[in-house]
MOPAC internal coordinates of N, CA, C and O (Angstrom, degrees):
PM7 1SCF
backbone

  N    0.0000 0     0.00 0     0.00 0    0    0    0
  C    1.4527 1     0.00 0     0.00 0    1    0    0
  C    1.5225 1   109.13 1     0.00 0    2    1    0
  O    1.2310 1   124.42 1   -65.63 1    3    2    1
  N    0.9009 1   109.12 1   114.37 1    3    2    1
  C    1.9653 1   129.07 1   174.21 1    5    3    2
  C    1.7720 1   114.06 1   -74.79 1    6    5    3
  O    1.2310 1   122.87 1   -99.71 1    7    6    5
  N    1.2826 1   112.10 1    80.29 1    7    6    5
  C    1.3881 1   102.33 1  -145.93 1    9    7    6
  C    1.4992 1    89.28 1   -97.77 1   10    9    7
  O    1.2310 1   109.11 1   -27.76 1   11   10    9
  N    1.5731 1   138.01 1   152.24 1   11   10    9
  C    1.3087 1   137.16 1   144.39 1   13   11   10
  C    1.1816 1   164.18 1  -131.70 1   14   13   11
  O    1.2310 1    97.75 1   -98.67 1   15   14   13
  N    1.2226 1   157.29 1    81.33 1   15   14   13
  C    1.2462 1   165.18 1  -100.55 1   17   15   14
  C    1.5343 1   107.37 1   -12.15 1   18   17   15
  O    1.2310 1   117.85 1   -60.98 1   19   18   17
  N    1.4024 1   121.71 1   119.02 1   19   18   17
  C    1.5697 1   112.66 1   177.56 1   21   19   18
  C    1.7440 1   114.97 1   103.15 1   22   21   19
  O    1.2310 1   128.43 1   158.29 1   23   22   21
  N    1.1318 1   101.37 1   -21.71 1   23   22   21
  C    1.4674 1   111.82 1  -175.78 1   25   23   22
  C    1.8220 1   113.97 1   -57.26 1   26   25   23
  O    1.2310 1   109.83 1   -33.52 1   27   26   25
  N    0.7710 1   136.69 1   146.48 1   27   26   25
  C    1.2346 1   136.07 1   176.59 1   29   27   26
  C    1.5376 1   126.19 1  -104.87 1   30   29   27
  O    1.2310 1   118.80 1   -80.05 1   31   30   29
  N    1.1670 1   119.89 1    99.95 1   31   30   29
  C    1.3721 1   123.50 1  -151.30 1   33   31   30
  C    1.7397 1    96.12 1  -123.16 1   34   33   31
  O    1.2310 1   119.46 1   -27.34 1   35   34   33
  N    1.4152 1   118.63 1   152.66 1   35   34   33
  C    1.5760 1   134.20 1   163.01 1   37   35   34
  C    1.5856 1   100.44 1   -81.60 1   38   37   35
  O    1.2310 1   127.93 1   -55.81 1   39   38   37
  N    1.5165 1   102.34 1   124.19 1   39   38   37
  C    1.3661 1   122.99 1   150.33 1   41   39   38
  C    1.5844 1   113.86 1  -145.67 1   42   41   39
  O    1.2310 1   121.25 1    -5.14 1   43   42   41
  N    1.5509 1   115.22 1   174.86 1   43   42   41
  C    1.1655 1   129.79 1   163.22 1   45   43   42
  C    1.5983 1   118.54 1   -54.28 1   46   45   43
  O    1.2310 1   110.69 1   -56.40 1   47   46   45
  N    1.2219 1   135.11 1   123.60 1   47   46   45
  C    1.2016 1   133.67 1   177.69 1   49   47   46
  C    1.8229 1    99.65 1  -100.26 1   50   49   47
  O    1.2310 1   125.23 1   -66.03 1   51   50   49
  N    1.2527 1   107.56 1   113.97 1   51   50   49
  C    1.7975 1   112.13 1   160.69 1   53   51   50
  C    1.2818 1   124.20 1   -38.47 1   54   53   51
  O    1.2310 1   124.79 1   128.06 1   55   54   53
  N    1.7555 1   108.42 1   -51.94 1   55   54   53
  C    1.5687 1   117.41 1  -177.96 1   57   55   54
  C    1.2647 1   112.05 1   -85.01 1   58   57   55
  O    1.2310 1   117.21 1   175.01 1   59   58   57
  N    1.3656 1   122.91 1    -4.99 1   59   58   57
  C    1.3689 1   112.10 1  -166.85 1   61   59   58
  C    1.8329 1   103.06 1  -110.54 1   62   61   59
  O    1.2310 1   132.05 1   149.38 1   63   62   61
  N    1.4953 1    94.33 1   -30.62 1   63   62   61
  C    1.7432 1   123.25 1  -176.18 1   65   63   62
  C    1.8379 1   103.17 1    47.90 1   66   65   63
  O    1.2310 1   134.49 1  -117.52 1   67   66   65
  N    1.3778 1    89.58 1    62.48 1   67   66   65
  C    1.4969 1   140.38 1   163.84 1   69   67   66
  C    1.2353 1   153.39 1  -110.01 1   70   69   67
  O    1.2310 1   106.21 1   -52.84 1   71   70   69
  N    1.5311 1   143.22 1   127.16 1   71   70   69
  C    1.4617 1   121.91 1   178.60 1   73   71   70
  C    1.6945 1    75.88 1  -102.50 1   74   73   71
  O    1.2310 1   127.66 1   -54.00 1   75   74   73
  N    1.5578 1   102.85 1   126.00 1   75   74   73
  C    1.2093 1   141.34 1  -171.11 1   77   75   74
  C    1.4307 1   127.68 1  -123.30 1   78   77   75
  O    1.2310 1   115.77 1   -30.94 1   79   78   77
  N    1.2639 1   125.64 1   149.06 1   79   78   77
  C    1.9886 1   114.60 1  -176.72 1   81   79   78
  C    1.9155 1    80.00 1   -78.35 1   82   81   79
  O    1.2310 1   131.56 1   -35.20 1   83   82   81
  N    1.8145 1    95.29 1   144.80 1   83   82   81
  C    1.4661 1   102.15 1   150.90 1   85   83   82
  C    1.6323 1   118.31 1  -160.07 1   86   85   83
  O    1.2310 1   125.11 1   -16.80 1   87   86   85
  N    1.5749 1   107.80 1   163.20 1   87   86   85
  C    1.3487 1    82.11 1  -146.00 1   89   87   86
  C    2.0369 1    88.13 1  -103.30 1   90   89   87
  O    1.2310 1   121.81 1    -8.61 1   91   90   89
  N    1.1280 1   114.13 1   171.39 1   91   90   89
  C    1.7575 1   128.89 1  -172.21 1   93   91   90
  C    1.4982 1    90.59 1   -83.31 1   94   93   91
  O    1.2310 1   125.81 1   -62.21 1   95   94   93
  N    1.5943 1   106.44 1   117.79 1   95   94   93
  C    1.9469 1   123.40 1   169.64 1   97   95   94
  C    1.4813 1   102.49 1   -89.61 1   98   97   95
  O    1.2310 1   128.04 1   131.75 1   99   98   97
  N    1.7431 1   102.13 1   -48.25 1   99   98   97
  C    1.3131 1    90.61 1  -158.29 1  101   99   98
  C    1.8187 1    93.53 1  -149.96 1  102  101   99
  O    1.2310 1   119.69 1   -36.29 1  103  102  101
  N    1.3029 1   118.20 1   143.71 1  103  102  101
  C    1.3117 1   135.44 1   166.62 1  105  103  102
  C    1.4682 1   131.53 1   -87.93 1  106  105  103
  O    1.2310 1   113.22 1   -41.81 1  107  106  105
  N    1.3684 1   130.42 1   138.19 1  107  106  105
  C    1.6683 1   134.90 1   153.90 1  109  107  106
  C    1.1301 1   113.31 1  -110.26 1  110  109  107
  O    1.2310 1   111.20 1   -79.35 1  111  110  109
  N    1.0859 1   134.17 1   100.65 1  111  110  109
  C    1.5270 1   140.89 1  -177.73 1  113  111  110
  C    1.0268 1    95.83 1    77.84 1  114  113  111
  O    1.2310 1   127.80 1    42.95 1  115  114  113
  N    1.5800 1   102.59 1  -137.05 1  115  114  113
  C    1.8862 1   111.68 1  -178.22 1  117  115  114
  C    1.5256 1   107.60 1   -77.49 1  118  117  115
  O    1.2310 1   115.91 1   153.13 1  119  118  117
  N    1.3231 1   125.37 1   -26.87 1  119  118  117
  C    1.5242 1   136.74 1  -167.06 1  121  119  118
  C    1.2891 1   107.31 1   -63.39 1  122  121  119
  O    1.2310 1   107.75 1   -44.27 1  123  122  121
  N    1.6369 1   140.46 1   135.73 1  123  122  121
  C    1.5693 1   132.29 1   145.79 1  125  123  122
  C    1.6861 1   108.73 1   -44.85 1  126  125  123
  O    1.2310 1   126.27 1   -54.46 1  127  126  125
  N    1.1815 1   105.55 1   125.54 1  127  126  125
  C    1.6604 1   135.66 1   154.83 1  129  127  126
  C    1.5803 1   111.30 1   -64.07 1  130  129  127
  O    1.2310 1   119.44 1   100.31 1  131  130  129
  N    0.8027 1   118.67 1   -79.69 1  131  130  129
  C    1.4104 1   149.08 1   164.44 1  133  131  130
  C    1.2568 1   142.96 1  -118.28 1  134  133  131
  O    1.2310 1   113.34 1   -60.27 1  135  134  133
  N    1.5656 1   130.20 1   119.73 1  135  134  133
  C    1.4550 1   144.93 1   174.56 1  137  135  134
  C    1.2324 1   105.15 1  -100.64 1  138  137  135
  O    1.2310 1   129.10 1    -9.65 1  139  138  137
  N    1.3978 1   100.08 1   170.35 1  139  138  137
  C    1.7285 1   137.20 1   178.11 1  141  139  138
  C    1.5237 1   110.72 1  -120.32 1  142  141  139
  O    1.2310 1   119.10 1   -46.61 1  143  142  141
  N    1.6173 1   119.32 1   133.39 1  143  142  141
  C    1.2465 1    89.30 1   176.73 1  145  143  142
  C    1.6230 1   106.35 1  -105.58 1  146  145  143
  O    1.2310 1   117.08 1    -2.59 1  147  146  145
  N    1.1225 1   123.15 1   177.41 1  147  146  145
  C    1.2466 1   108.14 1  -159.37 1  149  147  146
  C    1.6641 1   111.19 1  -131.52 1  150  149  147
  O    1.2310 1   127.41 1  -157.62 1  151  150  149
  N    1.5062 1   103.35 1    22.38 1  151  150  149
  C    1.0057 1   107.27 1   136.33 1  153  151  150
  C    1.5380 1   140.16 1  -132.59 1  154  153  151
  O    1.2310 1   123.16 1  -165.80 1  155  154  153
  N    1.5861 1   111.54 1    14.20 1  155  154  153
  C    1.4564 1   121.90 1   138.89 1  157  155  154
  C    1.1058 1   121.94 1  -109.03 1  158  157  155
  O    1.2310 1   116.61 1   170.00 1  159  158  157
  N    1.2475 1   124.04 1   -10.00 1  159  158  157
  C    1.5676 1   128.19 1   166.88 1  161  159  158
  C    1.6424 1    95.99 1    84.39 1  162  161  159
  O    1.2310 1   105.32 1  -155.47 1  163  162  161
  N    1.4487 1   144.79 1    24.53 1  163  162  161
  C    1.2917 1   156.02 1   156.69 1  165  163  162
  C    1.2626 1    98.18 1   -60.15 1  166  165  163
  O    1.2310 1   119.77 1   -73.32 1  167  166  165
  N    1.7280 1   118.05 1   106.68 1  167  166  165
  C    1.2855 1   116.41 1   135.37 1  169  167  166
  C    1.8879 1   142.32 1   -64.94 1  170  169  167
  O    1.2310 1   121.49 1   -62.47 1  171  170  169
  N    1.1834 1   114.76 1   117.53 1  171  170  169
  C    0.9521 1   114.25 1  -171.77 1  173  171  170
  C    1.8966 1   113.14 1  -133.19 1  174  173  171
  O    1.2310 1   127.75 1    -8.93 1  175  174  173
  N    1.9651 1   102.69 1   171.07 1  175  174  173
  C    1.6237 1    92.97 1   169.16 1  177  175  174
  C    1.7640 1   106.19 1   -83.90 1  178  177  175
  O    1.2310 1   121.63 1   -27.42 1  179  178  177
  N    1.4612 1   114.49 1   152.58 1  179  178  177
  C    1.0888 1   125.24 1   178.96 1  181  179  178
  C    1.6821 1   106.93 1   -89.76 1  182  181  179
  O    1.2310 1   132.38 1   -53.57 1  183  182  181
  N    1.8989 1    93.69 1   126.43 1  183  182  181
  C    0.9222 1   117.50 1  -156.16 1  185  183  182
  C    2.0095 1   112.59 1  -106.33 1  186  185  183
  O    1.2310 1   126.76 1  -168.81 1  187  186  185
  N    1.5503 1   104.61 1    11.19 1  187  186  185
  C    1.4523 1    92.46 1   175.39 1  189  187  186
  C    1.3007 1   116.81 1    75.72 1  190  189  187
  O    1.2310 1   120.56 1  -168.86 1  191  190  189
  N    1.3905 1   116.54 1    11.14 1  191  190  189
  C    1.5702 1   115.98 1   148.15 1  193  191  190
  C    2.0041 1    84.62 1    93.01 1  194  193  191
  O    1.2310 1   118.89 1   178.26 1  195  194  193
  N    1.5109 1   119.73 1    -1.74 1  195  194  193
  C    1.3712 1   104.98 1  -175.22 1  197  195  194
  C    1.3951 1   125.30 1  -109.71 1  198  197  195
  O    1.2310 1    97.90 1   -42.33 1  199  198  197
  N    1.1772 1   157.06 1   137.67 1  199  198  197
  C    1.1768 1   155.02 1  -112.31 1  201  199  198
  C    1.6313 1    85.50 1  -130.21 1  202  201  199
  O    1.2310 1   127.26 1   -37.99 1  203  202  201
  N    1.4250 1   103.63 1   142.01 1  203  202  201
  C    1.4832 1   106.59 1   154.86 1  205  203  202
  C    1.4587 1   139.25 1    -4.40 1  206  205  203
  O    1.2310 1   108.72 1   -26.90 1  207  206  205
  N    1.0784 1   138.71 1   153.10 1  207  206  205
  C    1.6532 1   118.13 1   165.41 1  209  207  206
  C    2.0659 1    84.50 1  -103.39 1  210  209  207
  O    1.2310 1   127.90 1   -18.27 1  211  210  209
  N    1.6018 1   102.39 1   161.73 1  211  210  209
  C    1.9086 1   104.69 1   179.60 1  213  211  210
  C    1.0619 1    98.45 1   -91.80 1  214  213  211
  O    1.2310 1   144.51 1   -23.41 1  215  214  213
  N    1.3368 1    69.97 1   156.59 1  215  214  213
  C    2.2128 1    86.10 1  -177.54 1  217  215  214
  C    1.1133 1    89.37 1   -98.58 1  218  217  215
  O    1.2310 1   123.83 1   -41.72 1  219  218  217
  N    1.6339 1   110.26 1   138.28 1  219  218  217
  C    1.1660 1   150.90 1   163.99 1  221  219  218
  C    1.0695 1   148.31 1   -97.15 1  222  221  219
  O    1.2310 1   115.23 1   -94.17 1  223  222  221
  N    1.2585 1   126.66 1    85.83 1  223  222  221
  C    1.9128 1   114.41 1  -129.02 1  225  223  222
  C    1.9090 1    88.43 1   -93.54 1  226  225  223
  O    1.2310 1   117.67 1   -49.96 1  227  226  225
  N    1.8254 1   122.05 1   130.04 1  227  226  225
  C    1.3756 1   111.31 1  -168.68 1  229  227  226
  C    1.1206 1   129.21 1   -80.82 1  230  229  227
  O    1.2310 1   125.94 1   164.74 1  231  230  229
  N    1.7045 1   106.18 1   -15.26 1  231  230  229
  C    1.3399 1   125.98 1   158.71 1  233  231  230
  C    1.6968 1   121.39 1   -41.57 1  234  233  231
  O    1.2310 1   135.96 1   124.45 1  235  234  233
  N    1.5140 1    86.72 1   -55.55 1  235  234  233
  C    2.1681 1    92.08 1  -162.18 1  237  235  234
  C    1.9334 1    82.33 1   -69.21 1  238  237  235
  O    1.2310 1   117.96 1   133.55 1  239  238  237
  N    1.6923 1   121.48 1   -46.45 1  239  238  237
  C    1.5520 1    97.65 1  -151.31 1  241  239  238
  C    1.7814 1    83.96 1   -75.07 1  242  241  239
  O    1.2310 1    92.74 1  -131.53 1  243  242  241
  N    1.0488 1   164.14 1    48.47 1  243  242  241
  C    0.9499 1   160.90 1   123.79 1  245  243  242
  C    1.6212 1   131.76 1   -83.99 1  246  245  243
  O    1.2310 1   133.37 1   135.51 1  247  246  245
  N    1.2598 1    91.76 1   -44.49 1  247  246  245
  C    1.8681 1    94.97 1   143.78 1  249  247  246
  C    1.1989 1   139.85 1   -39.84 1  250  249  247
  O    1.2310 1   139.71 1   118.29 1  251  250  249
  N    1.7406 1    79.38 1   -61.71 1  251  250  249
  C    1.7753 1   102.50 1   171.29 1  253  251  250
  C    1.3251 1   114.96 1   -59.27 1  254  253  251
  O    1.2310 1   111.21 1   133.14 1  255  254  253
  N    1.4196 1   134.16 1   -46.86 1  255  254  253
  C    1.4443 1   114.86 1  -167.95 1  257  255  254
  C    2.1685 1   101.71 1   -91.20 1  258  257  255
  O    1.2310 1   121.75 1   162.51 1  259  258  257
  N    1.1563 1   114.26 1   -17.49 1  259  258  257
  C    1.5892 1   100.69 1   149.17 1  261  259  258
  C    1.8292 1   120.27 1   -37.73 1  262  261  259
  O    1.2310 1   134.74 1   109.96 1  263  262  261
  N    1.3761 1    89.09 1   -70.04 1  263  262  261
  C    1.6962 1   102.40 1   179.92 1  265  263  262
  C    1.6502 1   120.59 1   -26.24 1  266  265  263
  O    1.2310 1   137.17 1   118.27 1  267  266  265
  N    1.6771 1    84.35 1   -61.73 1  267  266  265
  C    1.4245 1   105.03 1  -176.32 1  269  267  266
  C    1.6666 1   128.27 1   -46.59 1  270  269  267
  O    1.2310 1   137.25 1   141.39 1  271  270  269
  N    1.4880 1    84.20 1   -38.61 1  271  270  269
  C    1.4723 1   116.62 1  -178.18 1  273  271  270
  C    1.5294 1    91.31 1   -54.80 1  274  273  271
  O    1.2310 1   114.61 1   110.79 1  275  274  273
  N    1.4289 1   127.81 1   -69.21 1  275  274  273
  C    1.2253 1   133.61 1  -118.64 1  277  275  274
  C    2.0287 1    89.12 1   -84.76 1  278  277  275
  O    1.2310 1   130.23 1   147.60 1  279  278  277
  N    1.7703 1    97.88 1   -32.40 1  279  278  277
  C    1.5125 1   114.64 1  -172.19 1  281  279  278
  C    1.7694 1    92.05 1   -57.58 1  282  281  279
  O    1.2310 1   123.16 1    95.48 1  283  282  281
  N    1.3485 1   111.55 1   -84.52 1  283  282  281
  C    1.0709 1   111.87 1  -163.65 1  285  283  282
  C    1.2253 1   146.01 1   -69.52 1  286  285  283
  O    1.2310 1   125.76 1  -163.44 1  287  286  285
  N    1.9748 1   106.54 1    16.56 1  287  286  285
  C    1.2973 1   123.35 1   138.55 1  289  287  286
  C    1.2802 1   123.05 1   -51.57 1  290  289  287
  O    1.2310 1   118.47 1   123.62 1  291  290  289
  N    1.6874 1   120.53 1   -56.38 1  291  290  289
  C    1.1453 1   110.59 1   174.40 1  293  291  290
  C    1.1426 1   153.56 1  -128.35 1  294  293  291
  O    1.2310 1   126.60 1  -114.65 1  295  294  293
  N    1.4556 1   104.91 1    65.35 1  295  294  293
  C    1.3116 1   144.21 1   167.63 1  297  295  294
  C    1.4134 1   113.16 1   -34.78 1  298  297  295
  O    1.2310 1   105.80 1   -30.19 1  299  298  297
  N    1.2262 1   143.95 1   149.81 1  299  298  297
  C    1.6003 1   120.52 1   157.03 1  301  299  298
  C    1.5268 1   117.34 1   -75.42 1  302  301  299
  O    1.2310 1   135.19 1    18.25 1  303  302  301
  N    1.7193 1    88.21 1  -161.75 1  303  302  301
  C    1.2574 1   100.15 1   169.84 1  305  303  302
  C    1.6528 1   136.42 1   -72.37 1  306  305  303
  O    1.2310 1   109.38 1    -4.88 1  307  306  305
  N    1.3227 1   137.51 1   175.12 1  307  306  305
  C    1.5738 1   115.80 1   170.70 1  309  307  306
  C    1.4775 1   113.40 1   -62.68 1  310  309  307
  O    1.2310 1   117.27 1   -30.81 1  311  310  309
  N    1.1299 1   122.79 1   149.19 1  311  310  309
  C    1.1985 1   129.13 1  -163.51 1  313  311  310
  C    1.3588 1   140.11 1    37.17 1  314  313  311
  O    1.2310 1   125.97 1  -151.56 1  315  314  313
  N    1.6642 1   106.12 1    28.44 1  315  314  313
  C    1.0785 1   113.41 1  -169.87 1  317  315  314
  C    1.9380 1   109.23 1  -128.46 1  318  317  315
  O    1.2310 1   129.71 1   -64.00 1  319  318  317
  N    1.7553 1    98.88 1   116.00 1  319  318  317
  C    1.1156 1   105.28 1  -164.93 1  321  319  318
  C    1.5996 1   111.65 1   -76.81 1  322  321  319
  O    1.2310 1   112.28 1   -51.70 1  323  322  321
  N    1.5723 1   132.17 1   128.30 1  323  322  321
  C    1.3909 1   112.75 1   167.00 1  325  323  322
  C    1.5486 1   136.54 1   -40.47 1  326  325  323
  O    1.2310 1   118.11 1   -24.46 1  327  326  325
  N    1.3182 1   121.20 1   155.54 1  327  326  325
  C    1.7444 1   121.39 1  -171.73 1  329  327  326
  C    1.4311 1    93.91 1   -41.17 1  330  329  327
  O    1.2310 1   123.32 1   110.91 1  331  330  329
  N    1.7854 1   111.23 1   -69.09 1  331  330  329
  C    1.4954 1   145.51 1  -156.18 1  333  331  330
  C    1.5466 1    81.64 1   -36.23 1  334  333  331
  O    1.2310 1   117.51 1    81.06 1  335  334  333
  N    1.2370 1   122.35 1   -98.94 1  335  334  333
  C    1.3016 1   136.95 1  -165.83 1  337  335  334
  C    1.6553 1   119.84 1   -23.72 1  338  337  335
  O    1.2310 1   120.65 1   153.96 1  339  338  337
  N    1.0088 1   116.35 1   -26.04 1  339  338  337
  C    2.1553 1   137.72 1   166.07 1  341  339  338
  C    1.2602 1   100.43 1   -48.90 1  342  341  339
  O    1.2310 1   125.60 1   120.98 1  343  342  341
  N    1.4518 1   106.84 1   -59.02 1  343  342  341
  C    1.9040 1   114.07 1  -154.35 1  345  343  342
  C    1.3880 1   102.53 1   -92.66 1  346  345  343
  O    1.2310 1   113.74 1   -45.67 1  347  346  345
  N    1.0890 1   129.45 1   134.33 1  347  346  345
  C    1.2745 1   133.11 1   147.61 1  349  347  346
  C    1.0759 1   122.26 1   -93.69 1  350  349  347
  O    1.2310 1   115.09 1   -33.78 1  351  350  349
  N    1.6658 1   126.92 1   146.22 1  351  350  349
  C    0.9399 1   146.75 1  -177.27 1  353  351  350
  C    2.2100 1   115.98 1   -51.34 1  354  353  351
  O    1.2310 1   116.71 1   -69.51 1  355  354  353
  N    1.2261 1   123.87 1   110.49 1  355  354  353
  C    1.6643 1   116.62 1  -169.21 1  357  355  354
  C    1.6004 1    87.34 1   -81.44 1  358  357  355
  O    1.2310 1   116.26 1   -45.12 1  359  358  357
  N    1.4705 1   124.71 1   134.88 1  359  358  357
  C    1.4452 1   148.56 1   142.10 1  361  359  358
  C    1.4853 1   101.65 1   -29.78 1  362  361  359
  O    1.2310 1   100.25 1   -64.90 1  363  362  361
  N    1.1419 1   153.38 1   115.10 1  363  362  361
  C    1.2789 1   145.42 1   117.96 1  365  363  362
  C    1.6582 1   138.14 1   -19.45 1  366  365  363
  O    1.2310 1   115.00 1   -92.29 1  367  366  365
  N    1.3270 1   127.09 1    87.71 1  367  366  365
  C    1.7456 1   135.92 1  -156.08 1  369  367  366
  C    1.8933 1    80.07 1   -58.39 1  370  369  367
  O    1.2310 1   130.41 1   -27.38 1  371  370  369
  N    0.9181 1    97.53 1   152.62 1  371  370  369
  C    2.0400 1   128.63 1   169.92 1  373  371  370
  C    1.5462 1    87.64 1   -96.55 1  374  373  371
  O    1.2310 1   124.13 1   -42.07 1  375  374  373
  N    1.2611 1   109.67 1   137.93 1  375  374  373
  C    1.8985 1   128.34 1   150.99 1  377  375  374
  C    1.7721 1    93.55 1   -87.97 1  378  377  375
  O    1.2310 1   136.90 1   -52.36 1  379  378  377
  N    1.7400 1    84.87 1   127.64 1  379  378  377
  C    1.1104 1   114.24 1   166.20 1  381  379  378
  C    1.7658 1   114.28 1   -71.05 1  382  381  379
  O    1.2310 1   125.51 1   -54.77 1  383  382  381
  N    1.4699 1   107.02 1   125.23 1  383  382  381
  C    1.6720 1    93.55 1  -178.38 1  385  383  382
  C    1.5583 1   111.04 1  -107.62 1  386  385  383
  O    1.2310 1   120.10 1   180.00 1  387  386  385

């Protein structure tokens, strides 16, 4: 792709967290360097139409699969629903004042 100043190309927008119209600021070789998007007007580097990878904090998913651990030890049996899950919770009536 022969891209050139002004051109209007689809990428991911950061601020918008969008594949968005944006327009070519600046070039490296034939490739966009940098876009605008053009409907927050966020300059950014052009990213290939691809969105971020998520941040993943290793702590919490490490928590999390402890947790998990601890859940899906004790699961019941097949077809066997927990006590908890029987009872539902009774609403509490309000006094009328």
């Amino acid at each position: 792709m022969r891209a050139r100043l002004g051109d209007d190309i689809d990428d991911y927008c950061v601020k918008c967290k969008r594949i968005m119209n944006h327009s070519v600021v600046s070039l490296m070789g034939d490739e966009p360097a940098k876009v605008r998007c053009r409907t927050c007007h966020q300059d950014h580097d052009y990213r290939h139409e691809q969105p971020p990878p998520p941040k993943v904090d290793p702590r919490k998913a490490a928590l999390f699969n402890e947790v998990l651990k601890t859940v899906a030890g004790a699961q019941p049996a097949d077809g066997e629903a927990p006590a908890e899950a029987d009872e539902k919770p009774k609403a509490k009536k309000k006094a009328r004042a």
